[in-house]
C-alpha positions as CSV (number, residue, x, y, z in Angstrom):
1,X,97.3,67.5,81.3
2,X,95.7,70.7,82.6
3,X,97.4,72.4,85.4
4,X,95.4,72.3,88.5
5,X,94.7,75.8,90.2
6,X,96.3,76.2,93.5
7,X,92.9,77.7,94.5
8,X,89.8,75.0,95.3
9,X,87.6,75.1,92.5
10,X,84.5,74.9,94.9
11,X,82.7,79.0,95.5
12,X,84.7,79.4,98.7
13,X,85.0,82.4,100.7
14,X,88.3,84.2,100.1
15,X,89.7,83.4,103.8
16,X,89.0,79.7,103.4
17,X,91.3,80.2,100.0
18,X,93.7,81.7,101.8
19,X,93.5,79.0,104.7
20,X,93.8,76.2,101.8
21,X,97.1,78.1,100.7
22,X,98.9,77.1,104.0
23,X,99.6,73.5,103.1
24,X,101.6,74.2,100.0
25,X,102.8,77.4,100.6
26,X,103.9,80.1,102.7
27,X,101.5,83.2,101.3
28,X,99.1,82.9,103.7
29,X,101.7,84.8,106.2
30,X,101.4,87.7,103.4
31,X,97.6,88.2,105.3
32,X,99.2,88.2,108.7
33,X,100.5,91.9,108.7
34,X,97.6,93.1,106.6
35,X,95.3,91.9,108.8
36,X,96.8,93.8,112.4
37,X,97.3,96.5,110.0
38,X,93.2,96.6,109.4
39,X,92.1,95.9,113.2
40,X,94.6,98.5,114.3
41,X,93.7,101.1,112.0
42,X,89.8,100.5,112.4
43,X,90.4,100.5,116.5
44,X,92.2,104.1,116.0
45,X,89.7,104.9,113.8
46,X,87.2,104.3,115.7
47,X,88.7,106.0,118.7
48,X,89.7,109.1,117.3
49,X,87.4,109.6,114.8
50,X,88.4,110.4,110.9
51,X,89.5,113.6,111.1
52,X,91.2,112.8,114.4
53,X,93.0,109.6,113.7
54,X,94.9,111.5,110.5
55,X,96.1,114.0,112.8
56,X,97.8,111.7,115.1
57,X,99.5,109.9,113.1
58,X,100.1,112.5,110.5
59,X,102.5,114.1,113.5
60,X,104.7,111.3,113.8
61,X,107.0,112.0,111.5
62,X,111.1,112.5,111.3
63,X,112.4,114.7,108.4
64,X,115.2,112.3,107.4
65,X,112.4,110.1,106.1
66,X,110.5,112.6,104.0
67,X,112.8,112.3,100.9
68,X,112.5,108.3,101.3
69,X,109.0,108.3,101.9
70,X,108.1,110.9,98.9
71,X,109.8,108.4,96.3
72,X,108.5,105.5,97.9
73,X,104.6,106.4,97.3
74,X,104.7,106.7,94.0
75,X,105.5,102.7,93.4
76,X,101.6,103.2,93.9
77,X,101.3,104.8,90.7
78,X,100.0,101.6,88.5
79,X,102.2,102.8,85.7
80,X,105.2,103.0,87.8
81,X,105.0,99.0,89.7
82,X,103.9,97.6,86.6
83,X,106.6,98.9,84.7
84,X,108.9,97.7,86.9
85,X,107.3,94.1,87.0
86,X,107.7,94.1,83.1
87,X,111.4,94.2,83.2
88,X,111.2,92.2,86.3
89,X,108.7,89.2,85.5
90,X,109.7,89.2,81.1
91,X,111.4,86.0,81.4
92,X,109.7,83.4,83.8
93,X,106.2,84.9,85.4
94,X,103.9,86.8,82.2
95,X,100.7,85.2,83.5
96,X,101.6,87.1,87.3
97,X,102.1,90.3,84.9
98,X,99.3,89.8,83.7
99,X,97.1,89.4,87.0
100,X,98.7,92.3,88.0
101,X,97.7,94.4,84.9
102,X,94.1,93.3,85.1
103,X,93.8,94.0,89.1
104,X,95.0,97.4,88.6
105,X,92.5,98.1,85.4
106,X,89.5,96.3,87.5
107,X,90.4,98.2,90.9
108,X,91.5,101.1,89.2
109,X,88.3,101.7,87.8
110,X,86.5,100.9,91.0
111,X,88.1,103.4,92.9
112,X,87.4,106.4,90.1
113,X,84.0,105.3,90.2
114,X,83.6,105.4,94.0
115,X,85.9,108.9,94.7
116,X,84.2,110.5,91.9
117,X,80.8,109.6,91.9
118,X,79.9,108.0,95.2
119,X,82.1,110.0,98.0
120,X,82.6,112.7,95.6
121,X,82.3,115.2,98.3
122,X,84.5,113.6,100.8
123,X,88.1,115.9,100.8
124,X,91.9,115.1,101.3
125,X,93.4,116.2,104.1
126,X,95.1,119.4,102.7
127,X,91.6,120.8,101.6
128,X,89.8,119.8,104.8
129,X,92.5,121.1,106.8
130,X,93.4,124.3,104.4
131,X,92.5,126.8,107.7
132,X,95.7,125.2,108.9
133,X,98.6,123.4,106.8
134,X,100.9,124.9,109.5
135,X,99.8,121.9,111.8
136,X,100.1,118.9,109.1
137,X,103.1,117.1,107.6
138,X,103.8,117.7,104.0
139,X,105.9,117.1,101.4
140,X,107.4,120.8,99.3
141,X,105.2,121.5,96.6
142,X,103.2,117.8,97.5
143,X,99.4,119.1,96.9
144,X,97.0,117.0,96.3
145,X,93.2,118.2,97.0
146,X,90.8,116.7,95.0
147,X,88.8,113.3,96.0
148,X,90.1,111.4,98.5
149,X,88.1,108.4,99.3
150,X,89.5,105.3,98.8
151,X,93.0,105.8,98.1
152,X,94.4,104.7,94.7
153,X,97.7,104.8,95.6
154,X,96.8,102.1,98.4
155,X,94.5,100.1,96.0
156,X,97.0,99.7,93.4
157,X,100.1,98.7,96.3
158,X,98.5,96.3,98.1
159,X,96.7,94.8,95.3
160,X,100.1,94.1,93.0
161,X,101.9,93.2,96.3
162,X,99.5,90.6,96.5
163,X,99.9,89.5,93.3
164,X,104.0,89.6,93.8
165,X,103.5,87.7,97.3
166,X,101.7,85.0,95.4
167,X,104.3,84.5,92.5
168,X,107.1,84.2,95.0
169,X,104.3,82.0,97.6
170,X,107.4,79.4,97.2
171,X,110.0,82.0,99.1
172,X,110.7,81.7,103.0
173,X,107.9,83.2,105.3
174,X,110.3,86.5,105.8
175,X,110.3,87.3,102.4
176,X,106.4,87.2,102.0
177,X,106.4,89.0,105.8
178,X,108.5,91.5,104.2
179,X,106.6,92.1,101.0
180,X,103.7,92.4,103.2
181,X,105.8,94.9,105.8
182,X,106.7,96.9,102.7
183,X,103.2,97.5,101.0
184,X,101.5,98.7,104.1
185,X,104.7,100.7,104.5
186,X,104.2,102.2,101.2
187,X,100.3,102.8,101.7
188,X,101.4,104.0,105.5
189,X,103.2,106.9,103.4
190,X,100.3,108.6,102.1
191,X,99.3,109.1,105.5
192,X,102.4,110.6,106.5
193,X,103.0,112.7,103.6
194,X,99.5,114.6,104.1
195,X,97.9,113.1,101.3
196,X,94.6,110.4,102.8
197,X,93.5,109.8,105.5
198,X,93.3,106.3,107.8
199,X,90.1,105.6,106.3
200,X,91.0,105.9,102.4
201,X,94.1,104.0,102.9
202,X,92.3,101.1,104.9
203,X,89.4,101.1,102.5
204,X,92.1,101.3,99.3
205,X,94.3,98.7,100.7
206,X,91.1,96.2,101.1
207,X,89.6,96.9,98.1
208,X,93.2,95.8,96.0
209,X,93.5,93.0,97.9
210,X,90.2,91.4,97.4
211,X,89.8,92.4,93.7
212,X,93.7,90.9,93.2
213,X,92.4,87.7,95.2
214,X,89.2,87.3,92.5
215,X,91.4,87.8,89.6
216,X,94.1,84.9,91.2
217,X,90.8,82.7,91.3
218,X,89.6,83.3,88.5
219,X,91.7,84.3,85.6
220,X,95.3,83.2,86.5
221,X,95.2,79.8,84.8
222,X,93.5,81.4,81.7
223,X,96.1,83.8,82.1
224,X,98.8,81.3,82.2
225,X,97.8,79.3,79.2
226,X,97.6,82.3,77.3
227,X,101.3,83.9,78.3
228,X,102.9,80.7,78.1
229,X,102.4,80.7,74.6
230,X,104.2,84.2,74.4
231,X,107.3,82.2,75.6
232,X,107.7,80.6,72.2
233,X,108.2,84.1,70.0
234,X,111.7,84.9,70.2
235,X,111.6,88.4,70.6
236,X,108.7,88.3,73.6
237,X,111.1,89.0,76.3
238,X,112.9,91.9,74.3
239,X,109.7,94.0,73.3
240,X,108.6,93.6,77.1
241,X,111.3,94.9,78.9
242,X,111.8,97.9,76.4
243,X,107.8,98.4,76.4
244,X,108.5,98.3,80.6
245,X,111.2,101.0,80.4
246,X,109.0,103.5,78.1
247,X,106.5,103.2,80.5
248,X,108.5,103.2,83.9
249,X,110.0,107.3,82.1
250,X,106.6,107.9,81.1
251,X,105.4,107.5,84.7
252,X,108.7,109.3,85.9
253,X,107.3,112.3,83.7
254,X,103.8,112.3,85.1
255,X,104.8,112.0,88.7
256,X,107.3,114.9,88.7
257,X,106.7,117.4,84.9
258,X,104.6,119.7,88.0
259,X,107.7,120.0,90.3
């Protein structure tokens, strides 16, 4: 017998999906966070204007964290999180890997599109600022100037963590607050580290999380009957997690062969 999608099968809305969620499982309380996280930053935003609402949070900051916060971003590197999901997810959870994979491709290419060709003109922080990096927060050496808007980094963490939130839907309500705490953390970080501004993160972050959403609804039980065949080849678990580590030193080289 077919498995039945978690998801309704009618065209709902994605909040009424997310709504539907609450009677089987706990990852609706992944949203909660996300959510204050959005009417916060749009309310600052709107207060203090783009430029404006960077600044101020930009210089909150406490040096013991920069180290932390510096290794922390760069689980937004695609081919960093989904290197680590390989070795993670081999054994038991191939058709979340595989959501995961596709929401990063799809939103990936979203974003390049949109910095690159759409708000091509619109800066990061260290460019629109360049009259005076004395007042920002940076990391050594971290310079980053070309297109800002949205931010990939954001994209790609809250879209996987949404993904993650939904393979573990099953776990206690703190551990989907906590994996919500923890990507909003991580997007929180480019901020910090001088790197986007308020709007690119809010705009990346809502742009993984609806595309990871779509790809949940549409393509995780074609997904699933697909990678639950892999289970049957002896070897599938093996040629993942070494295919995972290649690519989790491969990403190590690109984040760091310029420092």
């Amino acid at each position: 017998m077919k498995e039945k999608s978690i998801f309704s099968d009618n065209p709902l809305i994605l909040f009424i999906y997310m709504e539907s969620l609450t009677k089987k499982n706990n990852f609706i309380y992944f949203f909660y966070p996300v959510i204050i996280f959005w009417i916060a930053g749009s309310i600052l935003l709107f207060m203090k204007g783009y430029k404006g609402s960077f600044l101020f949070l930009n210089s909150h900051y406490l040096t013991i964290l920069d180290v932390p916060f510096y290794l922390l971003t760069h689980l937004g590197n695609g081919l960093m999180i989904i290197s680590i999901l390989m070795v993670l997810w081999s054994k038991d959870k191939l058709d979340m890997l595989a959501c995961a994979i596709i929401g990063v491709i799809i939103s990936g290419i979203i974003v390049q599109v949109l910095k690159n060709y759409v708000f091509d003109t619109w800066g990061r922080p260290q460019l629109v600022f360049d009259s005076m990096l004395d007042k920002i927060h940076t990391y050594p050496h971290y310079r980053i100037i070309d297109n800002a808007f949205p931010s990939g980094h954001s994209n790609t963490i809250a879209g996987v963590f949404t993904i993650i939130a939904y393979a573990y839907r099953n776990k206690t309500k703190v551990v989907i607050i906590f994996l919500s705490l923890l990507a909003l953390l991580i997007c929180y970080t480019r901020i910090y580290l001088g790197v986007h501004f308020l709007g690119d993160v809010l705009a990346g972050s809502f742009l993984g999380i609806s595309i990871s959403l779509l790809v949940l609804k549409f393509l995780h039980l074609p997904m699933k009957e697909l990678t639950d065949k892999l289970y049957s080849y002896k070897n599938t678990r093996n040629i993942i997690n070494v295919l995972g580590v290649l690519m989790f030193f491969l990403a190590i080289y690109f984040v760091y062969r310029d420092f």
